[in-house]
Structure formats: C-alpha cells, structure tokens
VMD Tcl script that builds the backbone (N, CA, C; Angstrom):
set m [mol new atoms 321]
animate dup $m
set s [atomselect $m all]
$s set {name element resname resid chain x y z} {
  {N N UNK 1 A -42.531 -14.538 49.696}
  {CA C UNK 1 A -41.397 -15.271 49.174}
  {C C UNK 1 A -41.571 -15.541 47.679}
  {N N UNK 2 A -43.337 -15.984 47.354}
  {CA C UNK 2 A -43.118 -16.277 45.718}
  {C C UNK 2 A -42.658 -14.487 44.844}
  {N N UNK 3 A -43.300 -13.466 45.628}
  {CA C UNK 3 A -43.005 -12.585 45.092}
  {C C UNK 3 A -41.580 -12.372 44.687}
  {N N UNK 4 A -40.570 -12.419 45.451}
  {CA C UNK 4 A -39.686 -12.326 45.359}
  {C C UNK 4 A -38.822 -12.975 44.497}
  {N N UNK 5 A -39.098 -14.489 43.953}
  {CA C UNK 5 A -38.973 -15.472 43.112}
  {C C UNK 5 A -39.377 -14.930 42.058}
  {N N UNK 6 A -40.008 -14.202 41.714}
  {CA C UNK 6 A -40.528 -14.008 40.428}
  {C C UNK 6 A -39.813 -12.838 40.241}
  {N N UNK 7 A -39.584 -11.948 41.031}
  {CA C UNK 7 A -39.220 -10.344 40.884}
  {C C UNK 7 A -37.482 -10.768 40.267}
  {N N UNK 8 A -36.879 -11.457 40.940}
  {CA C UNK 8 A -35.982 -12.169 40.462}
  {C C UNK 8 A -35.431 -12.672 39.532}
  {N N UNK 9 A -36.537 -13.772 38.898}
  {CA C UNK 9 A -36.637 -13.992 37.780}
  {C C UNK 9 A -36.761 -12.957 36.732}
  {N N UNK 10 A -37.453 -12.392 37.073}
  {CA C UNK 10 A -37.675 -11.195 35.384}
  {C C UNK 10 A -36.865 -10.266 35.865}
  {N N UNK 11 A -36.221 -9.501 36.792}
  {CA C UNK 11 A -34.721 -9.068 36.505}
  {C C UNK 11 A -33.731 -9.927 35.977}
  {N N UNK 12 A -33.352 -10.964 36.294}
  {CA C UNK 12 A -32.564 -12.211 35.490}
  {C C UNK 12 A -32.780 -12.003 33.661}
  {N N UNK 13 A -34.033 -12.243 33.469}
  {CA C UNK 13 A -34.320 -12.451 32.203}
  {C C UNK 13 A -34.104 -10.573 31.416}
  {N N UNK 14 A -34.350 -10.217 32.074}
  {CA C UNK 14 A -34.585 -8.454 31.522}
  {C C UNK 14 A -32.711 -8.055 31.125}
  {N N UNK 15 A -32.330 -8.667 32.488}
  {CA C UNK 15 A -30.493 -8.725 32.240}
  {C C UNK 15 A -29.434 -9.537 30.761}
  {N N UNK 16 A -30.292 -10.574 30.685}
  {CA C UNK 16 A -29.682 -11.566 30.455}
  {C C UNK 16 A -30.307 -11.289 28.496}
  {N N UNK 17 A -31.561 -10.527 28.200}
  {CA C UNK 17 A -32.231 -10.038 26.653}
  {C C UNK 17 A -31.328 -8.832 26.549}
  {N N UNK 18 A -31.247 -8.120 27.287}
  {CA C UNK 18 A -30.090 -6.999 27.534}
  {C C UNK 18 A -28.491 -7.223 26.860}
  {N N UNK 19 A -28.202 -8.044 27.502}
  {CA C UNK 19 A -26.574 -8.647 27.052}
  {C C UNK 19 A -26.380 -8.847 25.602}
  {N N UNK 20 A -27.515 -9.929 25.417}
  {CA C UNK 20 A -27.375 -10.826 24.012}
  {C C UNK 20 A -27.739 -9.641 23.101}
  {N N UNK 21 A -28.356 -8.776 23.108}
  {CA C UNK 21 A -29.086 -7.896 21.869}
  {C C UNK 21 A -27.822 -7.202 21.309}
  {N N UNK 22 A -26.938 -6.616 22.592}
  {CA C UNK 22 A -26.096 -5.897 21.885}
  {C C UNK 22 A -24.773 -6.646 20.947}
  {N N UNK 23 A -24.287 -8.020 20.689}
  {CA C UNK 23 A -23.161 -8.606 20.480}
  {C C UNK 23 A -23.953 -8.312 18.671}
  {N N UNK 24 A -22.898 -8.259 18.286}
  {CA C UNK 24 A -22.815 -8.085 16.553}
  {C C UNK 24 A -21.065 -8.577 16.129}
  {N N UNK 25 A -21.841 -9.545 15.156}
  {CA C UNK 25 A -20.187 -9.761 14.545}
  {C C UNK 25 A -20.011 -9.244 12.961}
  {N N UNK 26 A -19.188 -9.366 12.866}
  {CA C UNK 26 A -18.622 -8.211 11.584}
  {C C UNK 26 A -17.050 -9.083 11.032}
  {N N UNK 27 A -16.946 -9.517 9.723}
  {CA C UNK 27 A -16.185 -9.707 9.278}
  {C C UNK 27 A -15.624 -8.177 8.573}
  {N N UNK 28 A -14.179 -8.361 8.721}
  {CA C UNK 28 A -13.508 -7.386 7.544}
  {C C UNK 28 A -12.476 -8.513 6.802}
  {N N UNK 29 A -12.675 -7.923 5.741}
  {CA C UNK 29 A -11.909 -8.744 4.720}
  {C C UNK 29 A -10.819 -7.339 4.139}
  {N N UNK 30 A -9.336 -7.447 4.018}
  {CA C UNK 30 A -8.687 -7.188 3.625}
  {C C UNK 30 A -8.330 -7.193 1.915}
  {N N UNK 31 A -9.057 -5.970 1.279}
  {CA C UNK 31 A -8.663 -6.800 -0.311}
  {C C UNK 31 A -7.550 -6.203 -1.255}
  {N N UNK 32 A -6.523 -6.101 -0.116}
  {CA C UNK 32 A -5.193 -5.570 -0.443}
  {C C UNK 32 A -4.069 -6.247 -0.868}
  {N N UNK 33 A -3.304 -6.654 -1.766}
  {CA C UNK 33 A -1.963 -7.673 -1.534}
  {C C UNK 33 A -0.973 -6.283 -1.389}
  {N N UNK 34 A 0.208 -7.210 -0.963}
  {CA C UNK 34 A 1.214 -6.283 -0.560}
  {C C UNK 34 A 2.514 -6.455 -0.914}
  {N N UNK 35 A 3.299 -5.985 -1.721}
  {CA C UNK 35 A 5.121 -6.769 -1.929}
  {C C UNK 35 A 5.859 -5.521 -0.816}
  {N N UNK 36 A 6.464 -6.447 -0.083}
  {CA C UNK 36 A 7.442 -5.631 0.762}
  {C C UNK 36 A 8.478 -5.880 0.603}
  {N N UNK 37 A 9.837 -4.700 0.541}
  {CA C UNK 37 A 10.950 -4.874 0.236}
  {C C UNK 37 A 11.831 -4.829 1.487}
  {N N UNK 38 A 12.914 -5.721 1.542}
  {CA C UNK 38 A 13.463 -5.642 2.676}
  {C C UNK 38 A 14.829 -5.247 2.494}
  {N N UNK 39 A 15.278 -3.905 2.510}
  {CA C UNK 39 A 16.601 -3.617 2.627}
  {C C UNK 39 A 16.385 -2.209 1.751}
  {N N UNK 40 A 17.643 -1.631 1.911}
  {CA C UNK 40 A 17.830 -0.394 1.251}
  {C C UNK 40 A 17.570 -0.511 -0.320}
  {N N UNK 41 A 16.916 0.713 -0.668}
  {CA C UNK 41 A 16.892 0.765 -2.201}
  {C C UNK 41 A 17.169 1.994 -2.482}
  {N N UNK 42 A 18.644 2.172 -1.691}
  {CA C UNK 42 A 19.365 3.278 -2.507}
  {C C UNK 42 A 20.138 2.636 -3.815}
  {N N UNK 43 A 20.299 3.259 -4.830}
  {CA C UNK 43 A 20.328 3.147 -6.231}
  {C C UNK 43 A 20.106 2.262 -6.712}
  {N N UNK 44 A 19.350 1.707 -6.666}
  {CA C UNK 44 A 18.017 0.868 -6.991}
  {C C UNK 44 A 17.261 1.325 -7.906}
  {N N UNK 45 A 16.750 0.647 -9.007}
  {CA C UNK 45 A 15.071 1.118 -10.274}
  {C C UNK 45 A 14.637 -0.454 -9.938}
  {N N UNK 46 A 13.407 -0.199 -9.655}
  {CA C UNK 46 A 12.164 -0.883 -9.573}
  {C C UNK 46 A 11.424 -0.738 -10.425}
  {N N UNK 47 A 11.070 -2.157 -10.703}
  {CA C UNK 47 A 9.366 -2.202 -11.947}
  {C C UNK 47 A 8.868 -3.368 -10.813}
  {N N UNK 48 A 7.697 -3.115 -11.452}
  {CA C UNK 48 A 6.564 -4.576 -11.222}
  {C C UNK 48 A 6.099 -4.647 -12.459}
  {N N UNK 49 A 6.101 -5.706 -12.904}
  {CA C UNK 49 A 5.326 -5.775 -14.027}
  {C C UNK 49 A 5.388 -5.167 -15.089}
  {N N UNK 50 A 7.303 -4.676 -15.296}
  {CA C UNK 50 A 7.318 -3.913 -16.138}
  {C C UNK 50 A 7.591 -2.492 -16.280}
  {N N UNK 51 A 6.630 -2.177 -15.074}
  {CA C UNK 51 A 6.286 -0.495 -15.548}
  {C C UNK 51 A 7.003 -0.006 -14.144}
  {N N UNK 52 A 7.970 1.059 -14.393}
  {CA C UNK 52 A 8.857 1.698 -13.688}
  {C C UNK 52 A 8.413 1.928 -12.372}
  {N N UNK 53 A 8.568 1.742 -10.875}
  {CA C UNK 53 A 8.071 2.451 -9.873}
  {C C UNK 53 A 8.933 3.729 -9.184}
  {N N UNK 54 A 8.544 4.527 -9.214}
  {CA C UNK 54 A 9.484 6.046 -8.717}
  {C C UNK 54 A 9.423 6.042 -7.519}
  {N N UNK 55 A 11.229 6.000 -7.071}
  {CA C UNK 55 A 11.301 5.499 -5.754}
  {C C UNK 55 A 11.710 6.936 -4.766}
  {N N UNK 56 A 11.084 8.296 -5.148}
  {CA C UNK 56 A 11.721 9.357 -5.065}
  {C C UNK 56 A 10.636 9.390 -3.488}
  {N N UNK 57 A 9.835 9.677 -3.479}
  {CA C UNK 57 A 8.605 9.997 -2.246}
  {C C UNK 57 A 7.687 8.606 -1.359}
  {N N UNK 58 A 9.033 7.224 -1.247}
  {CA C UNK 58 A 8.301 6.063 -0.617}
  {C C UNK 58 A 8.359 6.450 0.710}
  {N N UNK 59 A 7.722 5.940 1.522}
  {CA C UNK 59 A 8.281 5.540 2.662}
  {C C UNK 59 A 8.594 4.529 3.215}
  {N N UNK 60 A 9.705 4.320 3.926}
  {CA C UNK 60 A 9.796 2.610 4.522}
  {C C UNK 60 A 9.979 3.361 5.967}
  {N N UNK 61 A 9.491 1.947 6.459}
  {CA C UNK 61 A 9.707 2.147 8.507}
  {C C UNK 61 A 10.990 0.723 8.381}
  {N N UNK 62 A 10.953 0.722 9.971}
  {CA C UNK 62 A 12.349 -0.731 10.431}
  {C C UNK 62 A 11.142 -1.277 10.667}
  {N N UNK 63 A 11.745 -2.656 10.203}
  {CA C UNK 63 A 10.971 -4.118 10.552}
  {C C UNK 63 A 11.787 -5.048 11.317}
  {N N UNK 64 A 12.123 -5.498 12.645}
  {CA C UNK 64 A 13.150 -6.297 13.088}
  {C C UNK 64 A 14.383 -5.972 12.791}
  {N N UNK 65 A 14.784 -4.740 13.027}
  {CA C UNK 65 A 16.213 -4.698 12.396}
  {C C UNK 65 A 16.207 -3.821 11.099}
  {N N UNK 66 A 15.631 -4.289 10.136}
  {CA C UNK 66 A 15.587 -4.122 8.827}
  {C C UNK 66 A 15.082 -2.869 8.114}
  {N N UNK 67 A 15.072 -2.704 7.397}
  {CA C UNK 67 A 14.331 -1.703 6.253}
  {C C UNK 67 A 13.460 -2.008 5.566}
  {N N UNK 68 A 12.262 -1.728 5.373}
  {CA C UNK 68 A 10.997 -2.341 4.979}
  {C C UNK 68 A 10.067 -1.199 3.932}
  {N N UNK 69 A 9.688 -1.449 2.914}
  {CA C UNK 69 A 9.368 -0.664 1.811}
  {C C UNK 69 A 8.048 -1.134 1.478}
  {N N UNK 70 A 6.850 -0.968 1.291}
  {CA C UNK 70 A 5.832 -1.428 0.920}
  {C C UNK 70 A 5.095 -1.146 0.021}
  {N N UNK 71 A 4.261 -1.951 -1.066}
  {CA C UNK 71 A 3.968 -1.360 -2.021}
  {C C UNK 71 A 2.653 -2.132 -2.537}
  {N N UNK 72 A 1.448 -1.238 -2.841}
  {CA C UNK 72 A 0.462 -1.886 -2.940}
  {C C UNK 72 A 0.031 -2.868 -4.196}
  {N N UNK 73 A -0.762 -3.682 -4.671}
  {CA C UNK 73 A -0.827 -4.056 -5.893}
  {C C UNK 73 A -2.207 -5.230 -6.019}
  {N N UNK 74 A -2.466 -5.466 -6.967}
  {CA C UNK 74 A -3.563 -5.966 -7.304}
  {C C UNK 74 A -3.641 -7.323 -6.701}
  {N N UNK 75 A -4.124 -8.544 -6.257}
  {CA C UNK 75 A -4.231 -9.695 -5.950}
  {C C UNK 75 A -3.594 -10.194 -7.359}
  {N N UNK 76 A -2.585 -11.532 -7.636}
  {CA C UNK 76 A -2.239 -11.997 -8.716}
  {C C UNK 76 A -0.725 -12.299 -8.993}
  {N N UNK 77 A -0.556 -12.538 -10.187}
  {CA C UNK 77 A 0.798 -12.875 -10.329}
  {C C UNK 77 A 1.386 -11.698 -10.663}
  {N N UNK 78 A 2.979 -11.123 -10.335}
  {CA C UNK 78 A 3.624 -9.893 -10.903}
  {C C UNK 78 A 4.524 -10.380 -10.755}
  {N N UNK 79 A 5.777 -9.618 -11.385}
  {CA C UNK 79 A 7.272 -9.639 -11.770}
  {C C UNK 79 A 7.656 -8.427 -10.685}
  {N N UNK 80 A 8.463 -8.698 -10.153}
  {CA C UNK 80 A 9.113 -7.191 -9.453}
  {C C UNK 80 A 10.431 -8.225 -9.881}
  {N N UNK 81 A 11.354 -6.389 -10.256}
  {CA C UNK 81 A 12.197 -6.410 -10.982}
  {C C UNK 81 A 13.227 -5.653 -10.309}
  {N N UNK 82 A 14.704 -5.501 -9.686}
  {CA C UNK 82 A 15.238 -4.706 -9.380}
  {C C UNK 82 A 16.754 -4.617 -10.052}
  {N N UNK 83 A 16.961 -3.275 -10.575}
  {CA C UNK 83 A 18.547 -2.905 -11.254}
  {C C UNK 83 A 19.118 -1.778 -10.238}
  {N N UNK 84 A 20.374 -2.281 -10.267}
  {CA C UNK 84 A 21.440 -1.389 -10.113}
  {C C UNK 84 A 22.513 -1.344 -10.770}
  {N N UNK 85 A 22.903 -0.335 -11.458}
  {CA C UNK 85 A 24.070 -0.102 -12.306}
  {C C UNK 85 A 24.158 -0.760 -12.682}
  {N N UNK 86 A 23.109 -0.744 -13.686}
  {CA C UNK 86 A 22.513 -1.560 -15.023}
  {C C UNK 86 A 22.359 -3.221 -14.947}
  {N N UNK 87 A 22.274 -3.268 -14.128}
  {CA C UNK 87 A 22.332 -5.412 -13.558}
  {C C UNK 87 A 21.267 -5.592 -13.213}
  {N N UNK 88 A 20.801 -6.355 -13.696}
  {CA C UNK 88 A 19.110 -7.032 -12.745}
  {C C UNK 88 A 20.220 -7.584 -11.235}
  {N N UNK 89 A 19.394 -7.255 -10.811}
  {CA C UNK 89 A 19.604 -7.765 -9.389}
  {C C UNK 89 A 19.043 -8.549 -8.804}
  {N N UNK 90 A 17.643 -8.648 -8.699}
  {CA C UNK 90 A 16.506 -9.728 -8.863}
  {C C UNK 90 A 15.423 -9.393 -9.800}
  {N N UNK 91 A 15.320 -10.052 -9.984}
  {CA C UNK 91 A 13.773 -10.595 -11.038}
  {C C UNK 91 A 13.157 -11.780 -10.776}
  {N N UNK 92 A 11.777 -11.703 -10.052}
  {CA C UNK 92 A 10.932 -12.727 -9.383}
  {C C UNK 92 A 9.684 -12.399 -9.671}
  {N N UNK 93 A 8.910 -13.639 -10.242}
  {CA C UNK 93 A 7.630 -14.017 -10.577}
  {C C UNK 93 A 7.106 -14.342 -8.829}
  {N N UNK 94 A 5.928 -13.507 -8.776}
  {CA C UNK 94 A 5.738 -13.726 -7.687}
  {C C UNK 94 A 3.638 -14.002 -7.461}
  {N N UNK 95 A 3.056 -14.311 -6.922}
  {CA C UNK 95 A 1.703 -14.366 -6.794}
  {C C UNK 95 A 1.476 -14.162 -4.990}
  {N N UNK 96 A 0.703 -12.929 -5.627}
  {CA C UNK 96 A 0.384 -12.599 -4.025}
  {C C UNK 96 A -1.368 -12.534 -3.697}
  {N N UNK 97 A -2.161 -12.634 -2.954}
  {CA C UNK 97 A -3.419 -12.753 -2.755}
  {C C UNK 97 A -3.835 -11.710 -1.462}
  {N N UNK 98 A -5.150 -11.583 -1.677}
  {CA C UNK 98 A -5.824 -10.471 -1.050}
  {C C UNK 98 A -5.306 -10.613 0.973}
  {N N UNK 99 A -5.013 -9.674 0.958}
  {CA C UNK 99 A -4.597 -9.741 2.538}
  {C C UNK 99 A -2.907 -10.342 2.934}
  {N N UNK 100 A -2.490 -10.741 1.955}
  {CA C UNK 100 A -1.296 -11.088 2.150}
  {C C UNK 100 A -0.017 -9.964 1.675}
  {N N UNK 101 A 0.966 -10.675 2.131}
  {CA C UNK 101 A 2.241 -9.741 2.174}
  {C C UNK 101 A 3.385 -10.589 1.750}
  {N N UNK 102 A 3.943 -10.509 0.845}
  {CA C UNK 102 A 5.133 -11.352 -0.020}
  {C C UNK 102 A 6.468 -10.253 -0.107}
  {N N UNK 103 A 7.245 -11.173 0.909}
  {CA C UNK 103 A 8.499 -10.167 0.897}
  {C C UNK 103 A 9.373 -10.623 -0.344}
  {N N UNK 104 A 10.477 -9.552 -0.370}
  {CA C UNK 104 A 11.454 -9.756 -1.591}
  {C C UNK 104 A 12.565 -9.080 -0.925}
  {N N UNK 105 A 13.887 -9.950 -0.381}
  {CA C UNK 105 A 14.494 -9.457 0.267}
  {C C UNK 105 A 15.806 -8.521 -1.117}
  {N N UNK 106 A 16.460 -7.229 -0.982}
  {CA C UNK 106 A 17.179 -6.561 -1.904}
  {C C UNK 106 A 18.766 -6.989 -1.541}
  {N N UNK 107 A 19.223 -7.422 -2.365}
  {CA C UNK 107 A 20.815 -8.100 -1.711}
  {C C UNK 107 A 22.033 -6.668 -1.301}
}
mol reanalyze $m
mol bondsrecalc $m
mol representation Tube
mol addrep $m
C-alpha cells in the first residue's frame, strides 16, 4: 500500500513539473497608429500632414455597413485634410497613438 502512495505521488508531481514548464507569456505590442476613413473617397484629394496621399491603388473593405479606408502613420499629432472640387471638406488636427485607430468620417 505505501508503495503505491508513493508511486502516486511522483506520477502526480512528474504530471503536474510537466504542465507548468510549458506555459510562456508573451506580450505583443502594436506600434502602429491608424486613421481610418469612413465613406467613399470618390473625388476626393487627401493629405496628412500636408503631403498629398494617392488615392489611385487603396484598398478599403465594409465596416458595419460602411466603407472603410485605412492608412498607416506614425504615433502623433497629424492634419488629414480632405478636398473636393476645390473645397476643404474636412481638415482635422488629430493625435493618434501606437495601436490605436482614429476614424474621420468623409461627408
């Protein structure tokens, strides 16, 4: 019977060093910001910050309904700028941070 108590035991323990060895945690950090546009940007010119974005080869998918345009950019403050037939349409100071996503809806 003690045999068995013991044989027990150190399968228990042999199981139980087994389990724990393999768990590993792992952060990922995202160090992307993101401005997403929501709506069509047919005849539409886009800047951020100024400098023209060429809207010839984007892609957008549907978001809820919607039209969704995405565009990568540095963590920080930027201007996205949108004209149509010659009108600002919007112009917004915006600050976006690593991992986040700041929409700008297009009227």
């Amino acid at each position: 019977m003690k045999f068995l108590k013991y044989v027990s035991l150190i399968m228990a323990f042999v199981v139980m060093s087994g389990c724990s060895s393999q768990f590993q945690q792992a952060t990922q950090v995202d160090d992307k910001a993101v401005i997403q546009l929501l709506g069509s940007l047919e005849g539409y010119a886009l800047s951020i910050d100024g400098q023209p974005i060429p809207l010839t080869n984007v892609e957008s998918f549907t978001l809820n309904g919607e039209l969704a345009t995405q565009f990568s950019v540095s963590s920080g403050t930027h201007v996205v700028e949108l004209v149509k037939a010659g009108q600002t349409m919007v112009k917004r100071k915006i600050y976006v941070s690593n991992g986040n996503v700041f929409e700008v809806r297009i009227p």
